[in-house]
Backbone as CSV, one residue per row, in Angstrom:
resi,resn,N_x,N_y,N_z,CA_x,CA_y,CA_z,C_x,C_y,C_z
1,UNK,-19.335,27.946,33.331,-19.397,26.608,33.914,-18.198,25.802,33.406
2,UNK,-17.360,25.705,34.356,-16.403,24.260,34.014,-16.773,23.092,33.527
3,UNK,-15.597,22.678,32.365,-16.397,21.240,32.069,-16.847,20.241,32.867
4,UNK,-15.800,20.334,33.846,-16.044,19.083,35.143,-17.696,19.115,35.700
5,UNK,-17.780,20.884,36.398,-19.426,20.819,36.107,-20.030,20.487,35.485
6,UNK,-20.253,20.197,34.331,-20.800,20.026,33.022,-20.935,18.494,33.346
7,UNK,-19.614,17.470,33.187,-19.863,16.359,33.088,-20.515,15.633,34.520
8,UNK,-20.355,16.296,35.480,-21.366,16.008,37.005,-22.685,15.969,36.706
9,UNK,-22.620,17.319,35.664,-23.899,17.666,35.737,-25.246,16.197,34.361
10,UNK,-24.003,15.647,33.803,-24.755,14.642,33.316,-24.248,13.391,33.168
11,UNK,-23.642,12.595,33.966,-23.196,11.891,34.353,-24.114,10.866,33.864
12,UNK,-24.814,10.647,34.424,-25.648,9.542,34.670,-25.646,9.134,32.309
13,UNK,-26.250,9.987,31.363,-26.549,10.621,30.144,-24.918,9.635,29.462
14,UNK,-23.703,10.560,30.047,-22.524,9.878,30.021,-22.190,8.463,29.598
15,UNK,-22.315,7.837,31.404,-22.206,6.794,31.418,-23.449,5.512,30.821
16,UNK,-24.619,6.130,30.067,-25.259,5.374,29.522,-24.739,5.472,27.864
17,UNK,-23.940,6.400,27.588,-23.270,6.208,26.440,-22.249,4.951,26.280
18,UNK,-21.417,5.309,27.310,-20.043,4.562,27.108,-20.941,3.623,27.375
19,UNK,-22.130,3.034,27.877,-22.440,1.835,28.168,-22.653,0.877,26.644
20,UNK,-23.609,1.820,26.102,-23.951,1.256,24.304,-22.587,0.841,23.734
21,UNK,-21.815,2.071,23.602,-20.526,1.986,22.694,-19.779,0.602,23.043
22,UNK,-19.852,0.649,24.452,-18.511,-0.649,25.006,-19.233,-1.824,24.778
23,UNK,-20.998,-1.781,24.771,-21.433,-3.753,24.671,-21.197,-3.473,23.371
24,UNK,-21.905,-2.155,22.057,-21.586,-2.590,20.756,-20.324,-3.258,20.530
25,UNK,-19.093,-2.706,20.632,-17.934,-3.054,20.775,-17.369,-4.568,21.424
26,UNK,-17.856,-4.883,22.293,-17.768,-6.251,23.334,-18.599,-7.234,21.773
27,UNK,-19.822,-6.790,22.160,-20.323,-7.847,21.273,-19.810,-8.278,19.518
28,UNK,-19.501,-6.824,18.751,-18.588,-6.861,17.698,-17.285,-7.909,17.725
29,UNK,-16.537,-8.045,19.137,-15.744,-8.477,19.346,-15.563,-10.096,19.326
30,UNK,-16.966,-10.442,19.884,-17.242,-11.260,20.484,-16.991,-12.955,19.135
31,UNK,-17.127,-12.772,18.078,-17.421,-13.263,16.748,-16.418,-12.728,15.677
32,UNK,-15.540,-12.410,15.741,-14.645,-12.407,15.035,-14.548,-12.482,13.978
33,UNK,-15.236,-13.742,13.041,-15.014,-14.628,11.541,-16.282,-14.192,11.752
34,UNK,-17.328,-13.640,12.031,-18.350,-13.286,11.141,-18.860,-11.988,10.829
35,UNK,-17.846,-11.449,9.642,-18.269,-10.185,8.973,-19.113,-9.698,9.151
36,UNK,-20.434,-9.778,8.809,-22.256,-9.680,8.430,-22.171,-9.657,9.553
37,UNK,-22.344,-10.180,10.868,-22.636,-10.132,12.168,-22.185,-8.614,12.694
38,UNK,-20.510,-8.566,12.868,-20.329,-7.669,13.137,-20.894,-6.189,12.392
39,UNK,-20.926,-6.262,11.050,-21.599,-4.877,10.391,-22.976,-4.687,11.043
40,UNK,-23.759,-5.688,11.208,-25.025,-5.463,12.068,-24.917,-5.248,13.536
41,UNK,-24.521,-5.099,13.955,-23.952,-4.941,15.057,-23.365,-3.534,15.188
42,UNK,-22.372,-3.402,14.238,-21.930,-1.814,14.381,-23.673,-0.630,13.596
43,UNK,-24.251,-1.034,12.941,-25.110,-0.609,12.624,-26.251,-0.513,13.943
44,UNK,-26.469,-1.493,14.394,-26.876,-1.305,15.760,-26.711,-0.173,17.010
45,UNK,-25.289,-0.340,17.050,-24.976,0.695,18.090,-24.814,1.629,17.421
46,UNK,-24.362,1.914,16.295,-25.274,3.370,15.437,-26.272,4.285,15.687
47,UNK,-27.573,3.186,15.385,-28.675,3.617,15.573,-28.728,3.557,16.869
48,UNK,-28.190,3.460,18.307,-28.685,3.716,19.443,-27.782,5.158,19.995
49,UNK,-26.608,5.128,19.385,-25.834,6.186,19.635,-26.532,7.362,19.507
50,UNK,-27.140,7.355,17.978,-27.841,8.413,17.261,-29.231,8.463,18.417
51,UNK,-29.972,7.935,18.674,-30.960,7.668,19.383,-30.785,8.387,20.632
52,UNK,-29.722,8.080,21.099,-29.340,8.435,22.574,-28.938,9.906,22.573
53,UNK,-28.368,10.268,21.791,-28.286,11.688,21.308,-29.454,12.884,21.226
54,UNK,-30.408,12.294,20.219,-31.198,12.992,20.026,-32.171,12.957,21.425
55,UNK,-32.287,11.917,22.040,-33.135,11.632,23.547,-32.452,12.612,24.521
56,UNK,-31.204,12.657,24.523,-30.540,13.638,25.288,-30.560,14.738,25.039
57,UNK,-30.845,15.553,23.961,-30.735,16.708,23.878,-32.260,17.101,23.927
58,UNK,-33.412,16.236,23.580,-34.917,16.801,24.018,-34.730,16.757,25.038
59,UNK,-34.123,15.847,25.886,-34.466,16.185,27.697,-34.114,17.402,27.720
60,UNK,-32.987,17.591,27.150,-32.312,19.101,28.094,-32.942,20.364,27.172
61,UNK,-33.687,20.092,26.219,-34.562,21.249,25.517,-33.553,22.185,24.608
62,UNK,-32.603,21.372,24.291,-31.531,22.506,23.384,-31.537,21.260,22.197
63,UNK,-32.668,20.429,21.589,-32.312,20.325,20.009,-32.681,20.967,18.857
64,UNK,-31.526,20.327,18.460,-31.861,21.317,16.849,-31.478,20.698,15.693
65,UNK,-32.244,20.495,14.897,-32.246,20.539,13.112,-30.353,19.903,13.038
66,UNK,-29.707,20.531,13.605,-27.744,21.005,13.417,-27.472,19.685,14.579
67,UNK,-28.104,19.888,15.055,-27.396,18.441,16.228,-27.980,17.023,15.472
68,UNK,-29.152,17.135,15.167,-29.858,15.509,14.683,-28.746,15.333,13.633
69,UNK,-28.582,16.668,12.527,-27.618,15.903,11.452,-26.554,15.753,11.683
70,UNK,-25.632,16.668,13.181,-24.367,15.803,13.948,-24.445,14.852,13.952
71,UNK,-25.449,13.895,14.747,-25.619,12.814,15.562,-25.671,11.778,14.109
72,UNK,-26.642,12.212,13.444,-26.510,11.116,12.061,-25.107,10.703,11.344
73,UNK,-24.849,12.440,11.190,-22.810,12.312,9.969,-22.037,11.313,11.316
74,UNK,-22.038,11.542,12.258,-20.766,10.914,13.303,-21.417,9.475,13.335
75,UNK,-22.826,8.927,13.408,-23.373,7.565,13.544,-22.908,7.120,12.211
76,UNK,-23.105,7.885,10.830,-22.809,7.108,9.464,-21.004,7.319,9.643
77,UNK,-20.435,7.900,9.628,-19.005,7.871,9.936,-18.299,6.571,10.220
78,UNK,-18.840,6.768,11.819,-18.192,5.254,11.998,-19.037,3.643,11.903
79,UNK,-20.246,3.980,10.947,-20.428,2.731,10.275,-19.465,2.502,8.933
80,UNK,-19.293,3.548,8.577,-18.323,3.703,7.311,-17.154,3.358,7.480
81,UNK,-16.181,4.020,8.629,-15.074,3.128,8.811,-14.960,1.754,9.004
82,UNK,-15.959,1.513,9.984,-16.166,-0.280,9.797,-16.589,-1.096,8.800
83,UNK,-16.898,-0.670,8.213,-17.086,-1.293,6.551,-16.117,-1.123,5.898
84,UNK,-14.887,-0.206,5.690,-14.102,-0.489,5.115,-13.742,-0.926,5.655
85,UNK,-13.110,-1.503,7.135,-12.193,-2.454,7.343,-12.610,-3.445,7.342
86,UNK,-13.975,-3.742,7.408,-14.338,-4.669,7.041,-14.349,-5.622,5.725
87,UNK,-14.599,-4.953,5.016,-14.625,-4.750,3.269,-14.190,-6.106,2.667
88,UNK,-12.769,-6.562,3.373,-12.325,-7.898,2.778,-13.357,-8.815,2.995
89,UNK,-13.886,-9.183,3.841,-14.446,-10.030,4.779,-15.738,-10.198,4.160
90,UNK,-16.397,-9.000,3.833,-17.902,-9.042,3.469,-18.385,-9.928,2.187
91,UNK,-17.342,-9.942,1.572,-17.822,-10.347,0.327,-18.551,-9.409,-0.365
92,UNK,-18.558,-8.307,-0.759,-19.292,-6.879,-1.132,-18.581,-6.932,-2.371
């Protein structure tokens, strides 16, 4: 199966990703001067990323043990990068 198949084939799964990522992101954006806001916020779309992940892969009946702790290391990842750049800001 070609990827292109692949991504037809879940399109819809897709575009409800980029949907989370781009409001987390929009809304992160949105507030600028408030540190704490934005970390909750990236923590937010974290936990829905991770969420959306694991929801997607019970639909399609291929999860496993190895994907939940993907979905977790890549959700803590980039809460981690945003905290350090954040870092000045927080007052931490």
């Amino acid at each position: 199966m070609t990827i292109f198949k692949e991504v037809r084939k879940h399109v819809v799964y897709y575009a409800s990703l980029f949907a989370i990522l781009s409001f987390g992101f929009f809304l992160a954006s949105i507030d600028a001067s408030d540190k704490r806001l934005q970390m909750a916020i990236t923590v937010m779309t974290a936990f829905f990323y991770v969420s959306w992940g694991i929801l997607h892969h019970l639909v399609n009946h291929d999860l496993t043990l190895k994907i939940v702790v993907e979905y977790i290391l890549i959700g803590s990842l980039g809460i981690t990068i945003v905290l350090f750049l954040l870092k000045g800001g927080l007052g931490i």
